[in-house]
C-alpha positions in Angstrom: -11.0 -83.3 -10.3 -10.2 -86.8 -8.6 -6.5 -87.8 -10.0 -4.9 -91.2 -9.3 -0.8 -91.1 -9.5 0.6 -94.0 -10.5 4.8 -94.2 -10.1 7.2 -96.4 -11.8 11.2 -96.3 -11.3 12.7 -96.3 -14.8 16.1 -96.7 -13.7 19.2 -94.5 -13.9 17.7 -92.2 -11.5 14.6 -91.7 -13.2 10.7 -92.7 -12.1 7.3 -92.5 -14.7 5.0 -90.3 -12.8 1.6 -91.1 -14.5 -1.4 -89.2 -13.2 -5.3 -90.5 -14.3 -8.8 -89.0 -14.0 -11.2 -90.8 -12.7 -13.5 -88.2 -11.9 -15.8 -89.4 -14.4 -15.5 -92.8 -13.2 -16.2 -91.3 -9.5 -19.4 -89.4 -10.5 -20.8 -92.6 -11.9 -20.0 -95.0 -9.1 -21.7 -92.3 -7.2 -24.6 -92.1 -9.3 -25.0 -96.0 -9.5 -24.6 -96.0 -5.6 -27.8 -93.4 -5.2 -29.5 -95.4 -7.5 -29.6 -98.8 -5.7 -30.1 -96.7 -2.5 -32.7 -95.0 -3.8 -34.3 -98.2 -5.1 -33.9 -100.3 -1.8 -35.9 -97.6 -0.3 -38.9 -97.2 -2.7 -39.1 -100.9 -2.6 -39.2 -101.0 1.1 -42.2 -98.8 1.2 -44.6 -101.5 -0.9 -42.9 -104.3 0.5 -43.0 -103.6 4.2 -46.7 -102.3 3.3 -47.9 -105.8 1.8 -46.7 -107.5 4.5 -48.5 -105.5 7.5 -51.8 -105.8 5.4 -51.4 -109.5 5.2 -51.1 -110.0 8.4 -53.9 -107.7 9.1 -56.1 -109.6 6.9 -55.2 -113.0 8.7 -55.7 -111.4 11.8 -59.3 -110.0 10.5 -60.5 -113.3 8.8 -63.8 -113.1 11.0 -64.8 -109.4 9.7 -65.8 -109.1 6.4 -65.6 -104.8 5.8 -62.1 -105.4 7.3 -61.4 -108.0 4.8 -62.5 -105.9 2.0 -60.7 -103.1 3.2 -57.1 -104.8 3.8 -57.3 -107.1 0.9 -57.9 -103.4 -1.6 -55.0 -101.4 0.6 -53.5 -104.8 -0.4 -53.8 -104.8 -4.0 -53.0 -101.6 -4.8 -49.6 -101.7 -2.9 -49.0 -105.0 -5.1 -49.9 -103.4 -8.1 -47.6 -100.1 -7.0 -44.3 -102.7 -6.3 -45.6 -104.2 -9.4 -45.4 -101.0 -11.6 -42.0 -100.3 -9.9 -40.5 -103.2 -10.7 -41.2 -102.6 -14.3 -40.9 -99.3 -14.7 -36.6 -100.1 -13.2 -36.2 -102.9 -15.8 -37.6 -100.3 -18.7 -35.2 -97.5 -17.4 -32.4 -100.0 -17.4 -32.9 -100.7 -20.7 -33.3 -97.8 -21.9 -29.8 -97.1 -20.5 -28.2 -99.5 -22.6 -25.9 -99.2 -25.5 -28.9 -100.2 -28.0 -31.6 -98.9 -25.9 -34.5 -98.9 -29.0 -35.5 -102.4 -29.5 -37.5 -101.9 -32.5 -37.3 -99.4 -35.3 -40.6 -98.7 -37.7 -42.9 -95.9 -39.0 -45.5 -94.9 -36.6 -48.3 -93.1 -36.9 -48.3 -90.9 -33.2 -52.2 -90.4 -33.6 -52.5 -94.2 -32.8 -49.8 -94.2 -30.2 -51.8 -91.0 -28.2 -54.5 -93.2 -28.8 -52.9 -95.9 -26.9 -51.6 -94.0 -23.9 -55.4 -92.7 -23.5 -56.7 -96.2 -23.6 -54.3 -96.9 -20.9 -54.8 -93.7 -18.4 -58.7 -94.0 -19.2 -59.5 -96.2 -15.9 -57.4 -94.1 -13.9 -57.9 -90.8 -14.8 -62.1 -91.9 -13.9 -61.0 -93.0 -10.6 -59.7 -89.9 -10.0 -62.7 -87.8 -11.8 -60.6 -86.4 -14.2 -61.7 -85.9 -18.3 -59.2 -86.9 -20.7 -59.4 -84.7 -23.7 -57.5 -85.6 -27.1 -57.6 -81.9 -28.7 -55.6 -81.1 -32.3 -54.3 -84.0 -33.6 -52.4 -83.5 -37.3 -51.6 -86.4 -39.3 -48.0 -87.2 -38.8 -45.3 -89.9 -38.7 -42.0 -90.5 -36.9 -39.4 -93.3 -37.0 -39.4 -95.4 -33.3 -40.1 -98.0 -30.7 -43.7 -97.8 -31.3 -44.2 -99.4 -27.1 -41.7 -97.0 -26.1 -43.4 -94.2 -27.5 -46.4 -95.4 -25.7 -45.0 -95.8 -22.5 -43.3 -92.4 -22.5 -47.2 -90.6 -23.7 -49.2 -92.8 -21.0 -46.1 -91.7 -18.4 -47.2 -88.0 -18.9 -50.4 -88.5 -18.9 -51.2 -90.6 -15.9 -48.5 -87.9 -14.3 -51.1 -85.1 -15.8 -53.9 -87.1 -13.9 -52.0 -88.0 -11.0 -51.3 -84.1 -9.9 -55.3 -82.9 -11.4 -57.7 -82.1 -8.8 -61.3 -83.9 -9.2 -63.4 -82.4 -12.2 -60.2 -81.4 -13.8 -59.0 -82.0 -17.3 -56.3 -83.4 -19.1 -55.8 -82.5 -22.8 -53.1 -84.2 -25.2 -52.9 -82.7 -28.7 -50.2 -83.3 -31.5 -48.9 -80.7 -34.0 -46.6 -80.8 -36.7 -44.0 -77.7 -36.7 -41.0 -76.7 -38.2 -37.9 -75.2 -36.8 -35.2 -74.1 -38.2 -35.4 -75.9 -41.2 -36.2 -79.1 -39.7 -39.6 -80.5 -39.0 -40.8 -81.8 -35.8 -43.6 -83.7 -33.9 -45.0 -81.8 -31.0 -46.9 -84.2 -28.2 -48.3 -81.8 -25.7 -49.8 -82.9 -22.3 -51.7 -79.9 -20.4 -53.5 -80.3 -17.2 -54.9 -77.3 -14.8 -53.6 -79.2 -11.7 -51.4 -78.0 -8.8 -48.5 -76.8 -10.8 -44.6 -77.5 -10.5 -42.3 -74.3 -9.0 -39.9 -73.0 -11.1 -37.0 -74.2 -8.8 -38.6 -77.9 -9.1 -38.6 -78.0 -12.5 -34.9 -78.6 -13.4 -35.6 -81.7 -11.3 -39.0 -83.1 -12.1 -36.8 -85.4 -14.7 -34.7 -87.1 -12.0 -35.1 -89.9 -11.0 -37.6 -91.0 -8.2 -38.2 -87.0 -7.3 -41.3 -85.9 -6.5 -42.9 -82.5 -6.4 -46.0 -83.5 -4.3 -44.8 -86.7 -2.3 -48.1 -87.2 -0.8 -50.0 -86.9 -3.4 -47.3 -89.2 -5.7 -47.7 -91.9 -3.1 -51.7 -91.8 -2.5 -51.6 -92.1 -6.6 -48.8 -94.7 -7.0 -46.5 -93.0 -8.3 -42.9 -94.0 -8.5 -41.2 -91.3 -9.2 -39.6 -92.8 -12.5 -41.9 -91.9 -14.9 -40.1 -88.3 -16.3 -37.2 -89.6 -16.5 -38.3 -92.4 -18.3 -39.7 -90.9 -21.0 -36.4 -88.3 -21.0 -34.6 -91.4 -22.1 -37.4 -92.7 -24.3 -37.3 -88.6 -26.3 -33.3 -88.6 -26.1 -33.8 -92.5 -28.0 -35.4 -91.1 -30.5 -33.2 -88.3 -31.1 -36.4 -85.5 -29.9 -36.5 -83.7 -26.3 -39.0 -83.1 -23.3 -39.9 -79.8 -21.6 -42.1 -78.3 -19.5 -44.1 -75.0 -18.8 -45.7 -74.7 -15.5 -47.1 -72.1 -12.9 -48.0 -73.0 -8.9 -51.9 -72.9 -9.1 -52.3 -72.9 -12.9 -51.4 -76.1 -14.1 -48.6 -77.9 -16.6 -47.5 -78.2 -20.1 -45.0 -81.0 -21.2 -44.2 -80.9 -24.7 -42.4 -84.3 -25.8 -40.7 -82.8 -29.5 -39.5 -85.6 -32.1 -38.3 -85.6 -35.5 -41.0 -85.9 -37.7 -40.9 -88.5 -40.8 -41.7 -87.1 -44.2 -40.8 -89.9 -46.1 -43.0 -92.4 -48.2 -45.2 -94.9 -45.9 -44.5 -97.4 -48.0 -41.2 -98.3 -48.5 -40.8 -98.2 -52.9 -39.6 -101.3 -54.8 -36.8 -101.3 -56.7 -37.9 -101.7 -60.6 -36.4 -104.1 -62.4 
């Protein structure tokens, strides 16, 4: 506990001794501190990277495989600040007192649908078959894009951490618990696997279990916790089952909507 003591003479002898905590107020200065250190440095990396391959490229204007060579190192380092940059503004957002910037009914089928369509080119760069396995007909109340974002972040992680040939299966399930009914989004891969001292931390931001890999792929390191804010938006959770060598499971749980899909009119 950090305390702050504040003293006031009252007169006649006496003094106000008032004592504050501002440990909370500490541990999020600290956090806020790491952050924009943590955020200088990842944006060193692409920066400092785009600006060695231009001047590579200048210096290699008479070569053509060289030219073809830096100008692709090239564009995917502008593409990785590029996917940075956004992915800070969404977590900033998201940490916001109204972090959900549109509520309506949506149908998680077409949202899987989505994040597939997005990971598609990448996950065949990478050899790696995208299966979409049981999918139930179900409903929950959202940011449709956010949604999105937070299936195609654990998808592309899937791919990103799959070995060629591998696969990458999303399936969604209705299920009840407790009384209450959910929506289960599951991602499974048979990649490298996460330890099971790593996985408390897998949903911090900017760590990385495999940082080579992470990098050679683009990854940020944002991703997890991004969609931890986007399940803790929607009032669901995010957890993961994983063995070294045998692959990941993350199951993104929301409330499920079992109302009607079309709002009723009042009668007359």
């Amino acid at each position: 506990m950090e305390v702050a003591a504040h003293v006031r003479p009252l007169g006649n002898d006496r003094v106000l001794v008032l004592g504050v905590d501002e440990s909370g107020e500490r541990r999020v200065e600290a956090v806020r501190r790491d952050f924009v250190a943590n955020i200088s440095h990842e944006l060193k990396t692409p920066i400092g990277a785009i600006s060695v391959l231009s001047e590579a490229l200048a210096a290699a204007r008479d070569d053509p495989e060289a030219v073809d060579l830096f100008s692709g190192r090239l564009q995917r380092e502008t593409a990785r600040l590029a996917e940075l940059i956004n992915q800070i503004i969404d977590l900033s957002r998201l940490q916001s007192e109204d972090p959900m910037l549109s509520r309506e009914l949506v149908d998680v089928g077409e949202v899987v649908a989505e994040a597939v369509s997005r990971s598609q080119e990448r996950a065949t760069q990478r050899g790696v078959g995208l299966i979409v396995a049981h999918t139930d007909v179900v409903r929950v109340m959202g940011d449709r894009w956010q949604l999105a974002d937070a299936i195609t972040n654990l998808v592309q992680n899937a791919i990103n951490y799959s070995n060629e040939r591998a696969r990458v299966t999303i399936s969604v399930q209705a299920v009840a618990q407790d009384g209450d009914d959910f929506v289960d989004v599951k991602v499974s891969d048979n990649g490298i696997g996460i330890r099971p001292e790593e996985q408390e931390r897998i949903f911090e931001r900017f760590y990385r279990v495999d940082y080579g890999r992470s990098r050679e792929s683009g990854g940020t390191g944002l991703g997890l916790s991004i969609v931890r804010h986007i399940a803790v938006t929607h009032g669901g959770s995010i957890r993961v089952w994983s063995r070294p060598g045998q692959g990941s499971t993350f199951t993104l749980r929301l409330p499920a909507y079992l109302g009607p899909v079309e709002p009723e009119e009042d009668t007359p």
